[in-house]
C-alpha positions in Angstrom: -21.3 -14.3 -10.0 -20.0 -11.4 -12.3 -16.7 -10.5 -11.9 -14.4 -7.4 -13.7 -12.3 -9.4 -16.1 -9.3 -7.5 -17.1 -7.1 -5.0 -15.2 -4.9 -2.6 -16.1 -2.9 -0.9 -13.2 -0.9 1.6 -13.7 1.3 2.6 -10.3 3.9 5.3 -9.2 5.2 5.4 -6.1 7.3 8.2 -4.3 9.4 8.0 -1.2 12.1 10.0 0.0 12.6 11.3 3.5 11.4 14.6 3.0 11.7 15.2 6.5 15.1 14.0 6.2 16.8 17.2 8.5 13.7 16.7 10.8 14.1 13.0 10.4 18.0 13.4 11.8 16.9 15.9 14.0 14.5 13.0 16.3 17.5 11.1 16.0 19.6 10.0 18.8 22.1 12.9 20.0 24.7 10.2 19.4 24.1 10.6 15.7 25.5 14.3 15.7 28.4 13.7 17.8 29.5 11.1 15.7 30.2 13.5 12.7 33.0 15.0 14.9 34.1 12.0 16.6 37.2 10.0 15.5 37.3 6.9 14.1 38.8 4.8 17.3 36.6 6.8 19.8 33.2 5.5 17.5 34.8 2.2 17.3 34.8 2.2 21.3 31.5 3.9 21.4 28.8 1.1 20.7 26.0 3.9 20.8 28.3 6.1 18.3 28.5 3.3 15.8 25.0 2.6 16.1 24.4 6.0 15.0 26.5 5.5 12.0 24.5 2.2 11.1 21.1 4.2 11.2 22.9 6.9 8.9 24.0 4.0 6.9 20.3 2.8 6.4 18.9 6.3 5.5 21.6 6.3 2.9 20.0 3.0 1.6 17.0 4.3 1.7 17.2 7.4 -0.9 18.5 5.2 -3.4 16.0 5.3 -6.5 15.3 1.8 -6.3 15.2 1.7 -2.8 10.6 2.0 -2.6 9.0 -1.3 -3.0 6.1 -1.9 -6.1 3.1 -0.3 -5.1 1.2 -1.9 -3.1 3.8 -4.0 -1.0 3.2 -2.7 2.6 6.6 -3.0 4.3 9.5 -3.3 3.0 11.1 0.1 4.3 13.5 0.7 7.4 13.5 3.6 8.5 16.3 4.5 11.4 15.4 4.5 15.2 14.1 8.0 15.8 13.5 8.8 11.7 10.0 10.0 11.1 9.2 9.1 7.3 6.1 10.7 5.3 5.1 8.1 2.4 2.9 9.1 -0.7 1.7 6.4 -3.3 -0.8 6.6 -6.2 -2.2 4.0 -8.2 -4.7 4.0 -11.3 -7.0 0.6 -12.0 -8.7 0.7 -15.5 -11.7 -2.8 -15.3 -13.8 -3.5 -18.1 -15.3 -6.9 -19.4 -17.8 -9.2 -17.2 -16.9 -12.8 -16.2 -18.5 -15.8 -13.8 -16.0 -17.8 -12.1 -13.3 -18.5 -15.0 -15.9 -17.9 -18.0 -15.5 -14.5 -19.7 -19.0 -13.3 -20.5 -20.5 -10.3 -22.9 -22.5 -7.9 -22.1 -26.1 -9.5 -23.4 -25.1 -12.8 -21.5 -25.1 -10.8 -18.2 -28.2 -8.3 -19.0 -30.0 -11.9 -19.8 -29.5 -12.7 -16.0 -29.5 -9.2 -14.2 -31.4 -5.8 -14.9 -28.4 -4.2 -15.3 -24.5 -4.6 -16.3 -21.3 -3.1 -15.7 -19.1 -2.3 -19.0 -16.1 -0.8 -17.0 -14.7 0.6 -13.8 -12.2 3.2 -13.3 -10.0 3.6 -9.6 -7.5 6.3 -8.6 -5.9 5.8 -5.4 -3.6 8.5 -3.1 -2.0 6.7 -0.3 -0.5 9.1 2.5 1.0 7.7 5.2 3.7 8.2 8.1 6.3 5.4 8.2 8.2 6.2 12.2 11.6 4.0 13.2 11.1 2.9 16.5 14.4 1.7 17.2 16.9 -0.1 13.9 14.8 -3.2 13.9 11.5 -2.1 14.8 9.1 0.4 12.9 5.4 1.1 12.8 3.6 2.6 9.7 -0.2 4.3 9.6 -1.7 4.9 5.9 -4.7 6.1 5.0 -5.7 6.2 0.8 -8.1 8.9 -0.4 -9.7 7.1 -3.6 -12.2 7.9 -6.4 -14.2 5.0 -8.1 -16.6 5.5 -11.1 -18.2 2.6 -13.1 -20.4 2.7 -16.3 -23.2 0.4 -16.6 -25.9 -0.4 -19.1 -29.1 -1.2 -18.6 -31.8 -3.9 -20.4 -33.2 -1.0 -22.2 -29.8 0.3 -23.5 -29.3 3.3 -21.3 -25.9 3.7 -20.2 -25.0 5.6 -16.8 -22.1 6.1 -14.2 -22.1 5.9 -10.4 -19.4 7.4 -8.9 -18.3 7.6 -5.1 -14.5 9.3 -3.8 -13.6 9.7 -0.2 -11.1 8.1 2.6 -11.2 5.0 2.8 -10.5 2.4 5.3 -7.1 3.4 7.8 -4.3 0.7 8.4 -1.8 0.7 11.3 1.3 -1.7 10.5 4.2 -2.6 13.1 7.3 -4.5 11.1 10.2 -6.5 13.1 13.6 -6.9 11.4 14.2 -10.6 12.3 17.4 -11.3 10.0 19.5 -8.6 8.5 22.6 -9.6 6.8 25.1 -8.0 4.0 22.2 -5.7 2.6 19.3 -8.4 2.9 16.7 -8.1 5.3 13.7 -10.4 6.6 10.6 -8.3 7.6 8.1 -9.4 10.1 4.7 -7.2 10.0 1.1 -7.3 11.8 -1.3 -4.9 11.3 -4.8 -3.4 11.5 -7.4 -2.1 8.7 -9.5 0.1 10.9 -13.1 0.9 9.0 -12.7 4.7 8.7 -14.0 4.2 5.3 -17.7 4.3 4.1 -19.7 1.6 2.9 -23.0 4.1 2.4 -22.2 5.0 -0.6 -25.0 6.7 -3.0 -25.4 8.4 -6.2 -28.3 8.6 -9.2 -29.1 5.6 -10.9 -32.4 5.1 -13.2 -33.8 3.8 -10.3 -33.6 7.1 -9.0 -31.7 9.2 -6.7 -29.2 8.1 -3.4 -29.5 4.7 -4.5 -26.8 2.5 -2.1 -23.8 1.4 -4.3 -22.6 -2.3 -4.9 -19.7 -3.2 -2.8 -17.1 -2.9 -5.5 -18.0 1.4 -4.9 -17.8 1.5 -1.5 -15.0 3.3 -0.3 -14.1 0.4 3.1 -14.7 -2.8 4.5 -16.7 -2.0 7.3 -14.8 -4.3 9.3 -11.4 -5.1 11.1 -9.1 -6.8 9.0 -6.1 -8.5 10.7 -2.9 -7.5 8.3 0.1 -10.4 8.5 2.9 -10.5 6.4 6.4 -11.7 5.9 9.1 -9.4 3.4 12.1 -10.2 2.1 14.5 -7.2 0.6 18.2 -7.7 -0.6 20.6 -5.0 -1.9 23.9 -4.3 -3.6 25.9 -1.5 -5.8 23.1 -2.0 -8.8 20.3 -4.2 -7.6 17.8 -4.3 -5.1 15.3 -7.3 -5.2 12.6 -8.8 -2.6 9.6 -10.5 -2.1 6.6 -10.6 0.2 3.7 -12.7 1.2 0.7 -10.6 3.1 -2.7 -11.2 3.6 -5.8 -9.5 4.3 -8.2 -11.4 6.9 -11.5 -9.9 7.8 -12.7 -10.4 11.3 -16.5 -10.6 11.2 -19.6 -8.9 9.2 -20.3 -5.1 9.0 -23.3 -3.1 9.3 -24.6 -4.0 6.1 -24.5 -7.7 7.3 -22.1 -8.5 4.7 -18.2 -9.8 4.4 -15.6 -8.8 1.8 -13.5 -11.8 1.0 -10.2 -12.5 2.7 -7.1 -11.5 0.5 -4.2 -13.6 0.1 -1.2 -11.9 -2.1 2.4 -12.8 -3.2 4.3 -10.3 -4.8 8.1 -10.7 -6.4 9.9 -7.6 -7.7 13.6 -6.2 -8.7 15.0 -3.4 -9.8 18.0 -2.0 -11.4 20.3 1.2 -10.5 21.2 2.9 -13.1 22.3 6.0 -11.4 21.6 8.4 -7.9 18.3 9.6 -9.3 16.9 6.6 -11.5 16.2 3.4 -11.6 14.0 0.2 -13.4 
């Protein structure tokens, strides 16, 4: 089996409550009246100081190091009642050919196949909408817009790209706040990869035109993929940390009669604040 042997990823990731004065706005009433309030009366009003809390958590949130690494789904708590737009976008640069563990040039594979990939490049736009159901509970719906091209060469030493952009496949996530504790919080998540994205993907090859992609250029799974996961986040003044462990399990074979392979992931990160508007 060929594989893509290196990969370099290069990710940014934005999110800020943009709909912050909506955001407050969905909120509880309680939440305004608090602002007039006085301190004994919210101490006496559970629902006041509730309101407070959820205030205290977008606060949290607009930090600069507050966003997860892209590509840890989770991780965020919104307030109960905040509605939360969420933009990512990542760039994957492939190239190289290996089988199993052994790296492998580009005359070993075109002794074994008609054809051979050099390099693959991926752009990826998340969008999403990230919604606190109450303080503990949120659900989350992103839905990445990507473009894939990938050079090959053939036996006869023609080179030509494929190249295939679209939505791709649409995941619903629910996350449950099991354990939160002097800035640290354990995350809870279960999810669904809906297959909203393509796996009919043509283009031009030398074998001639709206010729069906490989897998690695189709723009979905075709099927439903079950998305578990457990995330840890901790903050203070100057640091936020976490970890996560997630996988991707897909439940039976699409329409091409094929299966993508499960995903299993584990992903540590941390981040320093160095001021309101930046962080590393």
């Amino acid at each position: 089996m060929v594989r893509n042997q290196t990969a370099k990823i290069h990710r940014w990731k934005f999110v800020r409550a943009a709909l912050m004065a909506g955001g407050l706005g969905l909120a509880s009433p309680v939440m305004a009246q608090t602002v007039t309030q006085p301190t004994d009366s919210m101490a006496m009003d559970p629902k006041a100081s509730a309101g407070m809390a959820g205030m205290g958590n977008m606060s949290a949130m607009m930090r600069p190091d507050a966003s997860p690494p892209t590509g840890v789904v989770g991780g965020m708590h919104p307030p109960e009642g905040v509605l939360m737009p969420v933009f990512s976008f990542m760039n994957m640069e492939m190239d190289g050919n290996r089988s199993g563990t052994q790296s492998l040039s580009t005359s070993d594979v075109l002794s074994q196949y008609m054809i051979a990939p050099l390099s693959m490049s991926m752009n990826m736009a998340m969008i999403g909408l990230m919604y606190g159901v109450t303080d503990d509970i949120s659900v989350m719906a992103m839905l990445p817009y990507t473009n894939k091209s990938m050079k090959h060469q053939t036996r006869m030493g023609q080179t030509f790209k494929t190249r295939a952009q679209g939505f791709g496949d649409l995941k619903i996530i629910g996350g449950y706040d099991v354990y939160k504790s002097d800035g640290q919080v354990l995350e809870l998540s279960l999810g669904l990869s809906l297959p909203t994205g393509s796996i009919d993907e043509t283009d031009t090859t030398p074998a001639g035109p709206d010729q069906l992609l490989p897998y690695p250029m189709q723009l979905g799974s075709g099927t439903y993929d079950l998305l578990p996961g457990i995330t840890y986040t901790g903050q203070n003044a100057d640091w936020s940390w976490g970890a996560q462990l997630a996988a991707m399990i897909r439940m039976g074979e699409n329409d091409a009669g094929y299966t993508l392979g499960d995903v299993y992931s584990a992903t540590v990160w941390g981040a320093r604040r160095w001021n309101d508007q930046f962080s590393s």
